[in-house]
N, C-alpha and C positions, 0 to 999 in steps of 0.2 A: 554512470552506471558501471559497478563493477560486475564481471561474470565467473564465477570459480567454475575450472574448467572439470573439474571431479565429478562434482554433484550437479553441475550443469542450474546452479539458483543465481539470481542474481540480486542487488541490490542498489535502493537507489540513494541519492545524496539528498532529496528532496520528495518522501512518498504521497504527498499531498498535491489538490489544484491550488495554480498561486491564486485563484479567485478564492480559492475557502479559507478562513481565517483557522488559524493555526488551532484555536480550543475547538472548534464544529468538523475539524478533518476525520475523527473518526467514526462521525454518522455520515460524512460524505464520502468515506471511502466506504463505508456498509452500503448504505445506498447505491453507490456501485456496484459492489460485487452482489446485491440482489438481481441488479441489471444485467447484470455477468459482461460489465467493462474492465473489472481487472481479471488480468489476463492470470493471475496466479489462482486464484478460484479457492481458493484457503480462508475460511472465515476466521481461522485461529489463528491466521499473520494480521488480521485487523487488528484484533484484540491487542496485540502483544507489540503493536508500533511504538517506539517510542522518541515521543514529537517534542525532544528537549533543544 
């Protein structure tokens, strides 16, 4: 996890559960954030992951 000290955001090297397989991470990470487990609370950082 990198943290930029500026804007105070961070990112991660892996934004996915290692249980969810790589193509379902972005209705498992939606699914989260309707639960409000991630902690960034941004529906448009879901959208915009990119799981290459």
């Amino acid at each position: 996890m990198d943290i930029n000290s500026d804007d105070m955001t961070c990112s991660f090297q892996k934004p996915w559960d290692p249980c969810v397989k790589r193509k379902d991470a972005p209705d498992s990470l939606a699914q989260r954030q309707m639960i409000r487990v991630i902690p960034s609370n941004r529906a448009s950082h879901i959208r915009t992951l990119q799981l290459t």
